[in-house]
Structure formats: structure tokens, C-alpha cells
C-alpha positions as CSV (number, residue, x, y, z in Angstrom):
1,X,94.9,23.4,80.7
2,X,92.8,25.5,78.4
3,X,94.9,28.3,76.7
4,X,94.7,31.9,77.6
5,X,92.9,34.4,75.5
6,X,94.9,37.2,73.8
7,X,92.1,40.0,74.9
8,X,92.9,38.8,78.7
9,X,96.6,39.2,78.1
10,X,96.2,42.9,76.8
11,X,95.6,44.2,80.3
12,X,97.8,42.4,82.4
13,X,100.5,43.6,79.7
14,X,99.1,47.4,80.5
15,X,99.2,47.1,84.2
16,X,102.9,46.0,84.1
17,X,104.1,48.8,81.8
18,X,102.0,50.9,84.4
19,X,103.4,49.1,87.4
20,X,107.2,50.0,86.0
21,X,106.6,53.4,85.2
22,X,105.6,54.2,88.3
23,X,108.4,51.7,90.3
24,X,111.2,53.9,88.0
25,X,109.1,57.3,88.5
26,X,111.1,60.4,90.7
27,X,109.7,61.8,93.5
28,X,108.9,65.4,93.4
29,X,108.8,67.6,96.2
30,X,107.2,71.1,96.7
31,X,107.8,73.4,99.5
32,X,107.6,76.8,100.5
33,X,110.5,79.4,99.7
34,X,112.7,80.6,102.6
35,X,111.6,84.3,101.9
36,X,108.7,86.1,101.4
37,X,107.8,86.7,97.9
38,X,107.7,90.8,96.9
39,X,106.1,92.4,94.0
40,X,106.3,95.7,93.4
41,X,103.7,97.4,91.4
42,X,104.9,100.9,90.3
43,X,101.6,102.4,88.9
44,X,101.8,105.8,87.9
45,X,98.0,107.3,88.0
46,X,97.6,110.8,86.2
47,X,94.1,112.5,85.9
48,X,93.6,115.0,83.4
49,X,90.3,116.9,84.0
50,X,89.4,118.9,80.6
51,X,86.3,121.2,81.2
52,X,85.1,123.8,78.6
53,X,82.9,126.7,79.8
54,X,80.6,128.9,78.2
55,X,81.4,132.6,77.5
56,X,79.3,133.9,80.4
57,X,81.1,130.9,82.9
58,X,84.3,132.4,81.6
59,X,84.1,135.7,82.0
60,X,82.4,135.6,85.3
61,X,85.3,133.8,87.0
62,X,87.9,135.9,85.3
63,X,85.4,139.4,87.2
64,X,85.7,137.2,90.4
65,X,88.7,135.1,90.5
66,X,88.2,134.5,94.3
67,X,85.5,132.4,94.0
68,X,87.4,130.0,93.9
């Protein structure tokens, strides 16, 4: 019988750790929850509009405030 060469021996070494790892491994299991799943978002949106006007803008809606 001829003897075995180490570099053959290396992987049947690394399949048997492998091969254990996986025999001793957990199982994990995923599912979905009972209820739904809420998120609340409270967004608070404020707009603040800044406008200048010229002199002539200004006093004409201050003579006719109605026109508005």
C-alpha cells in the first residue's frame, strides 16, 4: 500500500470539521409576528412665507385693504 500524501489529507480534515459544525449547528426559525407592526410618524410641517414689498406695493394695499 503506497502511503497517503499530507496535501490529500488536508481536505478530508476540512470537510469533517465542516461536516461537525454543521451536525452540532441550531436551527433557526423566522416567522411572522402575531400583530401588525405600527409606526407612528408625528411630523410637525410649519411654512413660514416672508415677502417684502416695495413702498408703492405697501401703501397701495394699506388704501385698499379689500383686495384682498
Amino acid at each position: 500500500m503506497a502511503p497517503v500524501k499530507r496535501a490529500t489529507l488536508v481536505p478530508m480534515y476540512r470537510i469533517a470539521v465542516i461536516a461537525a459544525a454543521v451536525g452540532l449547528g441550531g436551527c433557526v426559525n423566522v416567522s411572522a409576528p402575531d400583530k401588525p407592526i405600527v409606526i407612528n410618524l408625528n411630523i410637525n410641517i410649519t411654512q413660514e412665507v416672508v415677502y417684502k414689498l416695495d413702498g408703492e406695493a405697501k401703501s397701495l394695499i394699506q388704501n385698499n385693504p379689500g383686495i384682498f
